[in-house]
RONU-240830 format. One record per atom (N, C-alpha, C): residue number from 1; residue in one letter; atom name; x, y, z. Coordinates in steps of 0.02 Angstrom, whole numbers, plus 32768, in hexadecimal, padded with zeros to 4 digits. Each point is the difference from the previous one (the first is absolute). Example, Ala and Ser with C-alpha at 12.3 -4.5 7.8 and 13.67 -1.06 7.14 Angstrom:
BEGIN
<atom 1 a N <8294 7EE4 8186>>
<atom 1 a CA <7FD3 803B 8000>>
<atom 1 a C <802D 803C 8000>>
<atom 2 s N <7FEE 8035 7FDC>>
<atom 2 s CA <802A 803B 8003>>
<atom 2 s C <7FD9 8037 8025>>
% end
This chain:
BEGIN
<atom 1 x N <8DF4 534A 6B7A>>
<atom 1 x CA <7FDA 7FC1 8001>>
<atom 1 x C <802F 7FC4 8004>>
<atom 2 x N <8040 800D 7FD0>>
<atom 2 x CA <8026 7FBF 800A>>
<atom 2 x C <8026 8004 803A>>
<atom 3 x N <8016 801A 8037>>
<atom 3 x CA <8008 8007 802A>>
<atom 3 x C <7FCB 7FE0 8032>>
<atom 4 x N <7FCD 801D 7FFD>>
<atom 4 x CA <7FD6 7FD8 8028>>
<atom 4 x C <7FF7 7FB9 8012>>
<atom 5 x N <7FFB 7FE1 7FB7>>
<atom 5 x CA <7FFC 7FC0 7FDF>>
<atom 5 x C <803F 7FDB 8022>>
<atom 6 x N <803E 8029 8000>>
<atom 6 x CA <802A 7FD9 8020>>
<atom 6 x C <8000 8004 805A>>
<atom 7 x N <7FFA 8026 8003>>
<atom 7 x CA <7FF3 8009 8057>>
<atom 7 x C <7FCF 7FCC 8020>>
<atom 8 x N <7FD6 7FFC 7FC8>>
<atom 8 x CA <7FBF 7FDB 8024>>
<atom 8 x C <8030 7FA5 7FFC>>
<atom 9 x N <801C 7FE3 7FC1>>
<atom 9 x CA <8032 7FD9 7FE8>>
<atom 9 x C <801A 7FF9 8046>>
<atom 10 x N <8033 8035 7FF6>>
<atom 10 x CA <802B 7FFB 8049>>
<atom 10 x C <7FD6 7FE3 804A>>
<atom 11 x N <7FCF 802E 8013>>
<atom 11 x CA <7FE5 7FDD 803E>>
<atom 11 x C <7FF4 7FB2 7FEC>>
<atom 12 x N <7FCD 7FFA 7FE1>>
<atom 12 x CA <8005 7FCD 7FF1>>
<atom 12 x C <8010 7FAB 800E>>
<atom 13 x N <803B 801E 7FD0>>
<atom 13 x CA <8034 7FD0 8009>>
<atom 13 x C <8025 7FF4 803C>>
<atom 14 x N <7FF7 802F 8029>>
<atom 14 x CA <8037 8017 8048>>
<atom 14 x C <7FC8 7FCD 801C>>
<atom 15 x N <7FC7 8019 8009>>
<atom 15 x CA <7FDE 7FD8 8019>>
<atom 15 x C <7FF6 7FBB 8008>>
<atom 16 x N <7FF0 7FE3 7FAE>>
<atom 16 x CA <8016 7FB4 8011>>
<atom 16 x C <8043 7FE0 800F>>
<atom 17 x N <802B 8029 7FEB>>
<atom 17 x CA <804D 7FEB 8017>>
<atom 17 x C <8001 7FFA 8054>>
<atom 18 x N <7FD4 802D 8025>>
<atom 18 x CA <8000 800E 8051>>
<atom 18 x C <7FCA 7FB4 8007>>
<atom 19 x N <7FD2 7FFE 7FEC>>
<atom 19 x CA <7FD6 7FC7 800B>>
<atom 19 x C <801C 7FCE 7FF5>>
<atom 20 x N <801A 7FF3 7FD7>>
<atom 20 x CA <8027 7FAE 7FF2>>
<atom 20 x C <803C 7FE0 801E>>
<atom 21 x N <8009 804B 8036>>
<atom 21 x CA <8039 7FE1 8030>>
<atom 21 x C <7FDD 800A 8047>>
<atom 22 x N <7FBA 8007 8003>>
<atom 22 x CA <8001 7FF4 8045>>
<atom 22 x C <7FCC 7FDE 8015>>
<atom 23 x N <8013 7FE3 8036>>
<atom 23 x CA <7FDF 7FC7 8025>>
<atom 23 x C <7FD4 8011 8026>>
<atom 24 x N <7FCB 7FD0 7FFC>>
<atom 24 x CA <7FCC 7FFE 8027>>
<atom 24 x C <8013 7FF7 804E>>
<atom 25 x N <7FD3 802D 803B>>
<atom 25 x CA <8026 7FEC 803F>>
<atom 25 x C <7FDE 7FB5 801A>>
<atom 26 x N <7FF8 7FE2 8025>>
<atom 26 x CA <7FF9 7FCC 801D>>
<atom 26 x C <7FB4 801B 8028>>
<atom 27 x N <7FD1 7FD9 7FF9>>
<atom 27 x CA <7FC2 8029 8030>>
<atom 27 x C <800D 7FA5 800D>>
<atom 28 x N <7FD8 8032 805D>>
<atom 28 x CA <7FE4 7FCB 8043>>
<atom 28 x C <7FBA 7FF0 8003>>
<atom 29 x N <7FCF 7FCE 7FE9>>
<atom 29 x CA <7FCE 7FF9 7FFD>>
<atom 29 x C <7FF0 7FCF 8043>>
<atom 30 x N <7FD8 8028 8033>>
<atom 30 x CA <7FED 7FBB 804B>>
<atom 30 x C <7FDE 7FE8 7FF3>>
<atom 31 x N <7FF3 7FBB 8018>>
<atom 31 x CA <7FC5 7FDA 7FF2>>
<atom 31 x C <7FDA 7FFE 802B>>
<atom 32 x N <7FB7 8014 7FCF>>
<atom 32 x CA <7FC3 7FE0 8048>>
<atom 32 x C <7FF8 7FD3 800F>>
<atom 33 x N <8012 8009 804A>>
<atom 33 x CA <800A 7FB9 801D>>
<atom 33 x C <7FA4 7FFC 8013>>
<atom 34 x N <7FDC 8009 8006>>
<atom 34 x CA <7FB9 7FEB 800C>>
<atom 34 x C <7FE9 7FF4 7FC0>>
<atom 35 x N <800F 8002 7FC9>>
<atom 35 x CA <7FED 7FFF 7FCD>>
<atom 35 x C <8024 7FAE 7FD7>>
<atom 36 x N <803F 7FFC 801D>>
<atom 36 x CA <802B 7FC7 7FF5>>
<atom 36 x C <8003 7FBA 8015>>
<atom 37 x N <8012 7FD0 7FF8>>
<atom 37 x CA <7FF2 7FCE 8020>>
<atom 37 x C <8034 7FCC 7FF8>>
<atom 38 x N <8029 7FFA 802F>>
<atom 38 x CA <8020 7F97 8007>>
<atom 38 x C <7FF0 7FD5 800C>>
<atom 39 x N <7FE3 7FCD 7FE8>>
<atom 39 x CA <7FFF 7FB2 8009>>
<atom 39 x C <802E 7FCF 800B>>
<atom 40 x N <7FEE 7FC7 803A>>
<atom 40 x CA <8037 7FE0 8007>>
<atom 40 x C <7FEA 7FBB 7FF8>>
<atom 41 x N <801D 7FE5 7FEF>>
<atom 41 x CA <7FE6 7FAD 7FF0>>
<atom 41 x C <803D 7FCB 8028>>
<atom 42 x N <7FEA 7FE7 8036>>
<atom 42 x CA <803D 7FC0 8023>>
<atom 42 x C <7FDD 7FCA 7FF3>>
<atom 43 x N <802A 7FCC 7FEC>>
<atom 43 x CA <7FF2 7FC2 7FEA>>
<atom 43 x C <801A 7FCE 8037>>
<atom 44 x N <7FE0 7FBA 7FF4>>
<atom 44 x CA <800C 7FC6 8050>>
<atom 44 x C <7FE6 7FD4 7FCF>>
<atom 45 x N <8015 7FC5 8024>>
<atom 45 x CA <7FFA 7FC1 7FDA>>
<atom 45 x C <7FB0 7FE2 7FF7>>
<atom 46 x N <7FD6 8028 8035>>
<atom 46 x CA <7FD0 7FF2 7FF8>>
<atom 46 x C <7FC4 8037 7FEA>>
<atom 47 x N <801C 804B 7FEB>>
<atom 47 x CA <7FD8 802C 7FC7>>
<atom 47 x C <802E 803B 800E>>
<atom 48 x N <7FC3 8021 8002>>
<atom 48 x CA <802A 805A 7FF5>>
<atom 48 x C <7FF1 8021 803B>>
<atom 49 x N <800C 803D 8001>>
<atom 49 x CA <7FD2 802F 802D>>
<atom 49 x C <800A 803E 7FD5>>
<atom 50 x N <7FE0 803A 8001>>
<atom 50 x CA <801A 8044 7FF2>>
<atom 50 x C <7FE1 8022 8023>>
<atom 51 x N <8017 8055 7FE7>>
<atom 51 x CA <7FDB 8028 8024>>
<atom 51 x C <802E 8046 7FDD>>
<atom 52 x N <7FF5 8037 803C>>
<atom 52 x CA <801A 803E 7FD8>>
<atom 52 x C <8026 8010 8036>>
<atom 53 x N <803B 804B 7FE9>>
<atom 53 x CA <8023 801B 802E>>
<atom 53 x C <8001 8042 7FF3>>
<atom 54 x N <8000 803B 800C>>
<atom 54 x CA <800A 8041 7FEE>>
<atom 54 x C <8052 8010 7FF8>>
<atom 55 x N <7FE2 8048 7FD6>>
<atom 55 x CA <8034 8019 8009>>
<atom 55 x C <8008 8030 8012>>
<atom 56 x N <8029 8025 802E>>
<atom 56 x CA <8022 802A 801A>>
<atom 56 x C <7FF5 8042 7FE9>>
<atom 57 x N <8037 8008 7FE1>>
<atom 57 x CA <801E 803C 7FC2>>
<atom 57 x C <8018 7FDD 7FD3>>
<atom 58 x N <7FF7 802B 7FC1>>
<atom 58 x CA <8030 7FE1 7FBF>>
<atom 58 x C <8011 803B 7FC6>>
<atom 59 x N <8027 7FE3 7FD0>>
<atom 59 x CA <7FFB 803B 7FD5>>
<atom 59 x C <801A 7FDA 7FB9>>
<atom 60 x N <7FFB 8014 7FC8>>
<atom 60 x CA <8011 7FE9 7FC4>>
<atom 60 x C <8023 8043 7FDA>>
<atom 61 x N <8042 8002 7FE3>>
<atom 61 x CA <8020 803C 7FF9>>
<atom 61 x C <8000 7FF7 7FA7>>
<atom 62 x N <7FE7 802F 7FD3>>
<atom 62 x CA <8008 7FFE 7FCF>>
<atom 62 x C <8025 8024 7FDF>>
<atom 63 x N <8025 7FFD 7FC1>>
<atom 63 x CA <8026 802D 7FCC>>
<atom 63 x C <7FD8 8016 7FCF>>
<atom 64 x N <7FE0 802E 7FF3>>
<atom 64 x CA <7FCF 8013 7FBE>>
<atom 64 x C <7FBF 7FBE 8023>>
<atom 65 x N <7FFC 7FD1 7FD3>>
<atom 65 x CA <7FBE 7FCC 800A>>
<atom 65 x C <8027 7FC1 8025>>
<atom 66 x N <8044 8002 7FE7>>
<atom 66 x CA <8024 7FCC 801B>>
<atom 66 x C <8012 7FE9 8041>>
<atom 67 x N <8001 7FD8 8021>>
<atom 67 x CA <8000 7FEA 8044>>
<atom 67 x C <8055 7FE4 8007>>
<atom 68 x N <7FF2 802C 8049>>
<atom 68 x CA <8071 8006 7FFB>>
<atom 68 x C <7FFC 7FE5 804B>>
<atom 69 x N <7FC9 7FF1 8015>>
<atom 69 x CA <801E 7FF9 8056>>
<atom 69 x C <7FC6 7FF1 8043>>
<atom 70 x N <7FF4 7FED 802C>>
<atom 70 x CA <7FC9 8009 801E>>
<atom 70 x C <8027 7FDE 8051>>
<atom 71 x N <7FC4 8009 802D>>
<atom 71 x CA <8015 7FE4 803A>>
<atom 71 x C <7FAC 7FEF 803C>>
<atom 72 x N <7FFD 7FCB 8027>>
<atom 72 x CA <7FC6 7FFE 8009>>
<atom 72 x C <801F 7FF0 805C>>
<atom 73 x N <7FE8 7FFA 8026>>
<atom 73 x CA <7FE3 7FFF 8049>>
<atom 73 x C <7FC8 7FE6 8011>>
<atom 74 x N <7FF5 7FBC 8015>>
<atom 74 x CA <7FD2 7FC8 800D>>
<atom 74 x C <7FE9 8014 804C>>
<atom 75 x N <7FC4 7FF8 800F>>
<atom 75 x CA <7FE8 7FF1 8049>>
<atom 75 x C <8004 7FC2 8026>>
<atom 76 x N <801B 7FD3 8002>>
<atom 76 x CA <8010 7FCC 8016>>
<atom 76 x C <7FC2 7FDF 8035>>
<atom 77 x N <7FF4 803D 8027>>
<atom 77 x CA <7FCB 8007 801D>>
<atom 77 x C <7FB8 7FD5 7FF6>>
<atom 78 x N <7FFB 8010 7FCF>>
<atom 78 x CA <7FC3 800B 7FC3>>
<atom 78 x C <7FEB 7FC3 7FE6>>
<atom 79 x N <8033 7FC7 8007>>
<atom 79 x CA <7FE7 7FC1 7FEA>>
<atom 79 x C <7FBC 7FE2 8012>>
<atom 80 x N <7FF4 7FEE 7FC6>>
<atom 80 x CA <7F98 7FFB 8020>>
<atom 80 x C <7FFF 7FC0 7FC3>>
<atom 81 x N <7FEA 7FD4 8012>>
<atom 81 x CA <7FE1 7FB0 7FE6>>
<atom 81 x C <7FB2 8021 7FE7>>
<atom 82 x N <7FFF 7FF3 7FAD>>
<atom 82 x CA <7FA9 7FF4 7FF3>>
<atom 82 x C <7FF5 7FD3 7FE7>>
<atom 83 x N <8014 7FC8 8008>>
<atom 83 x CA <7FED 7FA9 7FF9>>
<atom 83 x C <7FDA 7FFA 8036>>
<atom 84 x N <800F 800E 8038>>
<atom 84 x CA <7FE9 7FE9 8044>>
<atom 84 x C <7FDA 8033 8016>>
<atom 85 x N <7FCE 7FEB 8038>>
<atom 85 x CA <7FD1 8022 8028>>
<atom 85 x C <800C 7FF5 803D>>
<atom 86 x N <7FD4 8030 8034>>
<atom 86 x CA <801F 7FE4 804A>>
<atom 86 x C <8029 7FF1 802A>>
<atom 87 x N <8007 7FC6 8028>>
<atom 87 x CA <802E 7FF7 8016>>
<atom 87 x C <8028 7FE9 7FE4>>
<atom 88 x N <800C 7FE0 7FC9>>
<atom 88 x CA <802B 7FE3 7FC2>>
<atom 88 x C <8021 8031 7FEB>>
<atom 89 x N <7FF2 8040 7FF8>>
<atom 89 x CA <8002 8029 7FF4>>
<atom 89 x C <8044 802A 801B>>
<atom 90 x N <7FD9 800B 8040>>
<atom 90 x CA <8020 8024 8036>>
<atom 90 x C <8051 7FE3 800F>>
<atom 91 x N <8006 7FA6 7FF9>>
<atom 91 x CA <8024 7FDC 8021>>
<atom 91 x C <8036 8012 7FBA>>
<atom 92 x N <7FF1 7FFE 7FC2>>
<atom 92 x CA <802A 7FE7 7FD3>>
<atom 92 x C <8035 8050 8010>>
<atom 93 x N <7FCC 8040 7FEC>>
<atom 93 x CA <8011 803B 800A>>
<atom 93 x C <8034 8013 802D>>
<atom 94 x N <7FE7 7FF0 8044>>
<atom 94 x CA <8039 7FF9 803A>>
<atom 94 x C <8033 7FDC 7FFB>>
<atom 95 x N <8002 7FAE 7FD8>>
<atom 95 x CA <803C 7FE0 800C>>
<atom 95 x C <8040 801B 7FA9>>
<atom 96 x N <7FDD 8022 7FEC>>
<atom 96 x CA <8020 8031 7FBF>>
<atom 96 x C <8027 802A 801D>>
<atom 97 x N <7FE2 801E 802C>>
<atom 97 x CA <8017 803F 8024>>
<atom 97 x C <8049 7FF2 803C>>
<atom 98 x N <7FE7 7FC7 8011>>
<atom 98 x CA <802E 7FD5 803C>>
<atom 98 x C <8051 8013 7FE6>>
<atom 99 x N <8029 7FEC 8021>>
<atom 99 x CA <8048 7FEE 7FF3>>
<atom 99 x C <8000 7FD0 7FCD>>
<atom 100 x N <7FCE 7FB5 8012>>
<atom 100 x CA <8017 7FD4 7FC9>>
<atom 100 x C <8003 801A 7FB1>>
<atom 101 x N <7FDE 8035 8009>>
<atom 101 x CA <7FF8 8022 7FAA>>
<atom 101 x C <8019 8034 7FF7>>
<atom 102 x N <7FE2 8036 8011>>
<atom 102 x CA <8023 8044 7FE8>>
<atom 102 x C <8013 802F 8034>>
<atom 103 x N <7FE4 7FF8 8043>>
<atom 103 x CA <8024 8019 803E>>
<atom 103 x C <7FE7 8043 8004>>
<atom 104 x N <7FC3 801D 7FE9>>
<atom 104 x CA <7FF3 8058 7FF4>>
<atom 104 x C <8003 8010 8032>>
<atom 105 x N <8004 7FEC 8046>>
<atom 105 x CA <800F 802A 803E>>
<atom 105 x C <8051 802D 7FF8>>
<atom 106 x N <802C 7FC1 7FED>>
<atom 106 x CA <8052 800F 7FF2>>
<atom 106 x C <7FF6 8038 7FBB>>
<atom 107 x N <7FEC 7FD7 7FCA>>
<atom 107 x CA <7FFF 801E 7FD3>>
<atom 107 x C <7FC3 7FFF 7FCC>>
<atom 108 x N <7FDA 8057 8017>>
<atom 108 x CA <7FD3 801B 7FF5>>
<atom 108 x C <7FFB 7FFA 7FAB>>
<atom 109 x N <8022 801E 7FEA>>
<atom 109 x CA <7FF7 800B 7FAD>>
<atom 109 x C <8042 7FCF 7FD9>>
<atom 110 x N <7FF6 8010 7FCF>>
<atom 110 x CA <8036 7FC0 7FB5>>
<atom 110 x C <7FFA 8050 7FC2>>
<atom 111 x N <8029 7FF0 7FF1>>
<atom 111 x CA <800F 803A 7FC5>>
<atom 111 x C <8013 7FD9 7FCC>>
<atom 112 x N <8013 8022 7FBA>>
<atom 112 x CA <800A 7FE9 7FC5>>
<atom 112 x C <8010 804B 7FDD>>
<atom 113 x N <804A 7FED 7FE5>>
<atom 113 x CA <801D 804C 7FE9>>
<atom 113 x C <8017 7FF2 7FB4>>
<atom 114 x N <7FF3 8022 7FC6>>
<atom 114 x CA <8005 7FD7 7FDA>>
<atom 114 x C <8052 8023 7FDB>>
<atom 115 x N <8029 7FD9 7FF8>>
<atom 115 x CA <8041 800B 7FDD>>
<atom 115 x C <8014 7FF5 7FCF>>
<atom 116 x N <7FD5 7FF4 7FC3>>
<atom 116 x CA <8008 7FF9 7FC9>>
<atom 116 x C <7FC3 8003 7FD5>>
<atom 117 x N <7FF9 8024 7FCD>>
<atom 117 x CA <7FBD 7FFF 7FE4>>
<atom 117 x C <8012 7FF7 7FA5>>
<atom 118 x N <7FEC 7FC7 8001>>
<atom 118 x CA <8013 7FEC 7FA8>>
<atom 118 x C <7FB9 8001 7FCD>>
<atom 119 x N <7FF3 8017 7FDD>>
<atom 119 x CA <7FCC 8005 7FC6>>
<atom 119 x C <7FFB 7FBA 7FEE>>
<atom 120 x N <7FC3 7FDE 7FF5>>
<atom 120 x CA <8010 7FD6 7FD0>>
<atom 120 x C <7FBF 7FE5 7FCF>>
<atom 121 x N <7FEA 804B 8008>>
<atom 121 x CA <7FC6 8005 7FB6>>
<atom 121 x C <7FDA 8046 8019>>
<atom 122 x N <7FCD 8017 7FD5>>
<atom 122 x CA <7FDD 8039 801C>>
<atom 122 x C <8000 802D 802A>>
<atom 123 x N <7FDB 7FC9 8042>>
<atom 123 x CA <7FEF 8002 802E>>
<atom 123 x C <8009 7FC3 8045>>
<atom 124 x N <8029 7FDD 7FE2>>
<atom 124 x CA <801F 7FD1 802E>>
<atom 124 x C <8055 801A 8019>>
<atom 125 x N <800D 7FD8 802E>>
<atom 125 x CA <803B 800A 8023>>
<atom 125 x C <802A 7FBC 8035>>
<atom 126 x N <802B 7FF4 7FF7>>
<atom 126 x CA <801C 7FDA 800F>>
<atom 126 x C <8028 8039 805A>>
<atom 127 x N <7FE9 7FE3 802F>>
<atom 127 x CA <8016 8025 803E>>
<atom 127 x C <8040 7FDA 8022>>
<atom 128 x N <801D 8024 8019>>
<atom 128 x CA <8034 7FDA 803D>>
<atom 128 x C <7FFF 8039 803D>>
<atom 129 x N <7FEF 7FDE 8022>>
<atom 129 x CA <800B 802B 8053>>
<atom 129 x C <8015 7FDC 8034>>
<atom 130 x N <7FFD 802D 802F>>
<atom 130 x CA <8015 7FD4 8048>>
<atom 130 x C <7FC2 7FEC 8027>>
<atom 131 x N <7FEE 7FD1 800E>>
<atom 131 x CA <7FB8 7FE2 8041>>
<atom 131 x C <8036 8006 8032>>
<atom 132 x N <7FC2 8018 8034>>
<atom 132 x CA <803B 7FF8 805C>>
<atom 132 x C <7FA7 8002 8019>>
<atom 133 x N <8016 7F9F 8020>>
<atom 133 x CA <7FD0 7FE2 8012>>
<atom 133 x C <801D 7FEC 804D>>
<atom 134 x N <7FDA 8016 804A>>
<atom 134 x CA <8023 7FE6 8028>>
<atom 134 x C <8051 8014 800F>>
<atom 135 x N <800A 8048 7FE6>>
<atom 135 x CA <802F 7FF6 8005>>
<atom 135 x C <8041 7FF5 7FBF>>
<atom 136 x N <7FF8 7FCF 7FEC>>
<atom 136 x CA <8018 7FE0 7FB0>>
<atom 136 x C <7FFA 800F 7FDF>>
<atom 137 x N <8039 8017 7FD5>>
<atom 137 x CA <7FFD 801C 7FB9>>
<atom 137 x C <8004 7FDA 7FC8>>
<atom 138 x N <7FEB 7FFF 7FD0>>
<atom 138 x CA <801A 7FC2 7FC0>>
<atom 138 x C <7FEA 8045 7FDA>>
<atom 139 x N <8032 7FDD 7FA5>>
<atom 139 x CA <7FE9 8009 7FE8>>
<atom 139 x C <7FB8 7FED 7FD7>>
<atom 140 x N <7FD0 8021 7FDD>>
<atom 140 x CA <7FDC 7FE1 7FE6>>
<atom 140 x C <7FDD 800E 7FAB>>
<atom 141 x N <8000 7FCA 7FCA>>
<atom 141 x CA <7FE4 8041 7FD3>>
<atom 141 x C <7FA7 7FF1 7FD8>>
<atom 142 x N <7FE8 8023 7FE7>>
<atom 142 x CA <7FBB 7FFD 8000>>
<atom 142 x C <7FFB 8018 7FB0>>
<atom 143 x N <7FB9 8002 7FF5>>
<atom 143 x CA <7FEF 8013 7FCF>>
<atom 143 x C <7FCC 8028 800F>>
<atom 144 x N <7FE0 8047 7FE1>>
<atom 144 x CA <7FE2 8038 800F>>
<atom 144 x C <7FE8 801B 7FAC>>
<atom 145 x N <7FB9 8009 800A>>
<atom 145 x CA <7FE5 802F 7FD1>>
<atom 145 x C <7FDF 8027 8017>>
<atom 146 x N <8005 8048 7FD9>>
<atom 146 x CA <7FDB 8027 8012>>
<atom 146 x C <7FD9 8016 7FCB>>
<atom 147 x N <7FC9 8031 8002>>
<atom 147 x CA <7FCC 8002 7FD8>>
<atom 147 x C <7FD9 804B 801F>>
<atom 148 x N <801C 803F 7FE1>>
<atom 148 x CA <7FCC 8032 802D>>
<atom 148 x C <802B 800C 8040>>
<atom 149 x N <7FD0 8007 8014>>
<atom 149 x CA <8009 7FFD 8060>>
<atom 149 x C <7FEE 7FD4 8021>>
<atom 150 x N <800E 7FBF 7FF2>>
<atom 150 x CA <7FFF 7FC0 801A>>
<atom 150 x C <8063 7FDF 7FD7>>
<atom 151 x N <7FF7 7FD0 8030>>
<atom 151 x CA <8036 7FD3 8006>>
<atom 151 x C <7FFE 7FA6 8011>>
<atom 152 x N <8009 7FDB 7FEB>>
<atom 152 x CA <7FE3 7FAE 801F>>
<atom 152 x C <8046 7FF5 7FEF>>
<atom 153 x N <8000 7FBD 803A>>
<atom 153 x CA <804D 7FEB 800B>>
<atom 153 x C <7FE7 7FB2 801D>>
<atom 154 x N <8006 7FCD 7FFF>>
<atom 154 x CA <800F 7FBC 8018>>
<atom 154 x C <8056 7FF4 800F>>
<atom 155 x N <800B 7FD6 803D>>
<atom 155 x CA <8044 7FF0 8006>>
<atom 155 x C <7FF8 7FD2 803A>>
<atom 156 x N <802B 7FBB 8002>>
<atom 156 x CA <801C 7FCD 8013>>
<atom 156 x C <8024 801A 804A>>
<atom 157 x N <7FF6 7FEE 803D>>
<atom 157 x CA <802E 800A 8033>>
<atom 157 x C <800A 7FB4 800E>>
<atom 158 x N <8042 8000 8026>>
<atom 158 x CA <8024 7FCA 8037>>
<atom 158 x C <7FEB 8008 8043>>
<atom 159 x N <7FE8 7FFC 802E>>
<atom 159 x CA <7FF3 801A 8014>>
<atom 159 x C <804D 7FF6 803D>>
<atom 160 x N <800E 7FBF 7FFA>>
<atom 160 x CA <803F 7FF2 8017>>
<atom 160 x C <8040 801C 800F>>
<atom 161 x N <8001 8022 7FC7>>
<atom 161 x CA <8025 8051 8010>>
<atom 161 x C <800A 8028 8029>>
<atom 162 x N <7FC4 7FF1 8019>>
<atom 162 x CA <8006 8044 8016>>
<atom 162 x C <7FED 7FD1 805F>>
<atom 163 x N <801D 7FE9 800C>>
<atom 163 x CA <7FE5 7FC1 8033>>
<atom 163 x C <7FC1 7FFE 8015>>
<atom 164 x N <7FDB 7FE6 7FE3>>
<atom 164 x CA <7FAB 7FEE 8002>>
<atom 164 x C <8011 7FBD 7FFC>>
<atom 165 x N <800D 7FDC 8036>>
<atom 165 x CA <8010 7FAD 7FE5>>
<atom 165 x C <7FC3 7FC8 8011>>
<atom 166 x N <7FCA 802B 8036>>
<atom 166 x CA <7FCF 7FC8 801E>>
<atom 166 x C <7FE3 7FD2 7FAD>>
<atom 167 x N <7FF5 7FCF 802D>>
<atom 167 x CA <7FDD 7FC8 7FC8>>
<atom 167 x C <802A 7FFE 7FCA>>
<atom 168 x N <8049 8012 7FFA>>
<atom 168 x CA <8024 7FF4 7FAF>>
<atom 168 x C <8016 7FC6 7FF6>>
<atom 169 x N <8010 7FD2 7FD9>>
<atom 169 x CA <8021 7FCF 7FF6>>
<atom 169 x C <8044 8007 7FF2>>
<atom 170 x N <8014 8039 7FF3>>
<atom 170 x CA <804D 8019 7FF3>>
<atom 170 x C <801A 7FFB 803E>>
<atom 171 x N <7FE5 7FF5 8041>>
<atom 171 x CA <8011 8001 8030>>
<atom 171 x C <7FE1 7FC7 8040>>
<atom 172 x N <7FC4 7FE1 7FF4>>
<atom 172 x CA <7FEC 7FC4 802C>>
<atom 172 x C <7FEC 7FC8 7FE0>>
<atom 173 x N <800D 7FE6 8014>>
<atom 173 x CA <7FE8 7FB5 7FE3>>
<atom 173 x C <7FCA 7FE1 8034>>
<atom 174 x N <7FE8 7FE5 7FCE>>
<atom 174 x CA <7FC3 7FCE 802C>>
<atom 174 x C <7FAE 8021 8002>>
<atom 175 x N <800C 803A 7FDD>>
<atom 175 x CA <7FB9 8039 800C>>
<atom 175 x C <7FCE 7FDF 7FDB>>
<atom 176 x N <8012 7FB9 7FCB>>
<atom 176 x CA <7FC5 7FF2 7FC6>>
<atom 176 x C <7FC5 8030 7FEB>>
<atom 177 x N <7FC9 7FEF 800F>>
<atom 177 x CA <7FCE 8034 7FF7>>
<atom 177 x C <7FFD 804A 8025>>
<atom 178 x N <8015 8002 8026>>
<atom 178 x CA <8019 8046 8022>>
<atom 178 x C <8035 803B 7FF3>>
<atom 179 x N <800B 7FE1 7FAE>>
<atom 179 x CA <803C 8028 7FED>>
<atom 179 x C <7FE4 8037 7FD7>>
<atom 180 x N <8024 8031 800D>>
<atom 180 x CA <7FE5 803F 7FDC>>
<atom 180 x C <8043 8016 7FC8>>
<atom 181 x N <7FEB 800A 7FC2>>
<atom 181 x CA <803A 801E 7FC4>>
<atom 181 x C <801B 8041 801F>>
<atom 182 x N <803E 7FF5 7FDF>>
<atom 182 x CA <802B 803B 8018>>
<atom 182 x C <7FF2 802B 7FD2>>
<atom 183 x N <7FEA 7FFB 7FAB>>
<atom 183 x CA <7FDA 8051 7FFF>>
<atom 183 x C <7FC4 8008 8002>>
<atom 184 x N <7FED 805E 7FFE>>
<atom 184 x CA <7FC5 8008 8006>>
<atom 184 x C <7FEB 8025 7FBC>>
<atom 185 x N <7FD0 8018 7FFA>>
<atom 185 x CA <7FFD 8034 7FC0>>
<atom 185 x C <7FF6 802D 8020>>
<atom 186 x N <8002 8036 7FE9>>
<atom 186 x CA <7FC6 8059 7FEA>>
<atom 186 x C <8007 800A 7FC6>>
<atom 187 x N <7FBE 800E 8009>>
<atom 187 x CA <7FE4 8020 7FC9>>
<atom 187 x C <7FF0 805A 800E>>
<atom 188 x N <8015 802A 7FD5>>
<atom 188 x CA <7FFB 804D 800F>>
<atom 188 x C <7FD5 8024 7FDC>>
<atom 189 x N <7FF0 8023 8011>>
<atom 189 x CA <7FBC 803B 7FCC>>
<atom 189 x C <801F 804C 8033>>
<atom 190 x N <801C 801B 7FC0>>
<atom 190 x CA <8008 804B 8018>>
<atom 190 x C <7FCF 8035 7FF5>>
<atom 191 x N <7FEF 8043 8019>>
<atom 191 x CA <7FDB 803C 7FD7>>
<atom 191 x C <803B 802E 8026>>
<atom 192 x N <8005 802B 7FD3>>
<atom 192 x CA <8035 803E 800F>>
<atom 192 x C <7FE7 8040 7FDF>>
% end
C-alpha cells in the first residue's frame, strides 16, 4: 500500500513539474470577415463623410487567452460611402478610389501586421504594427480589446503618409473651405 501511495505521489508530482514548464502553443484564430466590419470617418472643413471598407483576410494569433500577434488584408476595392446616396454617392466612391486617394487600380489591398503586442489590463492591448497603405509603410500603434470572439479597435491615420495628399493643407495652400484633414478614423468590430 505504501508503495502505491508513493507511486501515485511520484506521478503526480512528475506531472505538475511537466505542466509548469510547458507552454501553451500559439493558436491562429481567422476572422469573419462577413461577420466584421471597418468604418471610416474623413473629415473637411466643411463636415465629414464616412462609410465602410472590407476586409480581405485576417487573423488574431493567441497564447493560451492571450493575444501575441495578428495580421489583416484590406480590400481597397471595397470603399463604399453611406452618408451619401446616388450620384453623390457614386462620385465620392470613385474619386476615393482615384489616384488622388488611394489608387486601388495600382494598389488593390493595405495590410496591417502587428509587431508588438503589450497587455495593458484584462482584456485590452496596446498594439504596434506595420500599415502599408499605397504602397507605404509606417509605423502605427492602436489600442484593441477583445472579449470572447470578438475584438474592437479605433485608431488615428495620416493619411499623408502614406501619399494621399489631395485637399491637404500640409501640402496646398489656398484650398479654404475645400480643405480636407489629413487624418481619418476607423473604427473596427472583429468576430473570429
Amino acid at each position: 500500500m505504501k508503495n502505491s501511495i508513493k507511486n501515485i505521489v511520484s506521478i503526480v508530482l512528475v506531472a505538475l513539474f511537466t505542466l509548469s514548464f510547458t507552454t501553451p502553443e500559439n493558436t491562429k484564430k481567422e476572422v469573419k470577415t462577413t461577420q466584421s466590419k471597418v468604418v471610416w470617418k474623413g473629415y473637411k472643413v466643411t463636415g465629414s463623410h464616412e462609410g465602410t471598407i472590407a476586409i480581405q483576410k485576417g487573423n488574431l494569433i493567441f497564447n493560451g487567452s492571450k493575444l501575441t500577434g495578428g495580421e489583416f488584408t484590406i480590400d481597397m476595392r471595397s470603399i463604399s460611402s453611406t452618408d451619401l446616396e446616388g450620384e453623390y454617392q457614386k462620385k465620392l466612391e470613385g474619386h476615393l478610389k482615384s489616384d488622388d486617394f488611394f489608387g486601388v487600380e495600382k494598389f488593390p489591398t493595405a495590410s496591417l501586421v502587428f509587431t508588438k503586442v503589450n497587455a495593458t489590463g484584462k482584456n485590452s492591448y496596446k498594439v504596434t504594427g506595420n500599415i502599408t497603405i499605397k504602397g507605404h509603410t509606417e509605423v502605427i500603434t492602436l489600442d484593441l480589446s477583445v472579449y470572447g470572439n470578438k475584438a474592437t479597435a479605433s485608431l488615428k491615420i495620416d493619411r499623408t503618409k502614406f501619399d494621399v495628399r489631395y485637399g491637404s493643407t500640409s501640402f496646398f495652400d489656398g484650398l479654404k473651405d475645400k480643405a480636407i484633414y489629413d487624418d481619418f478614423d476607423l473604427v473596427v468590430d472583429l468576430e473570429f
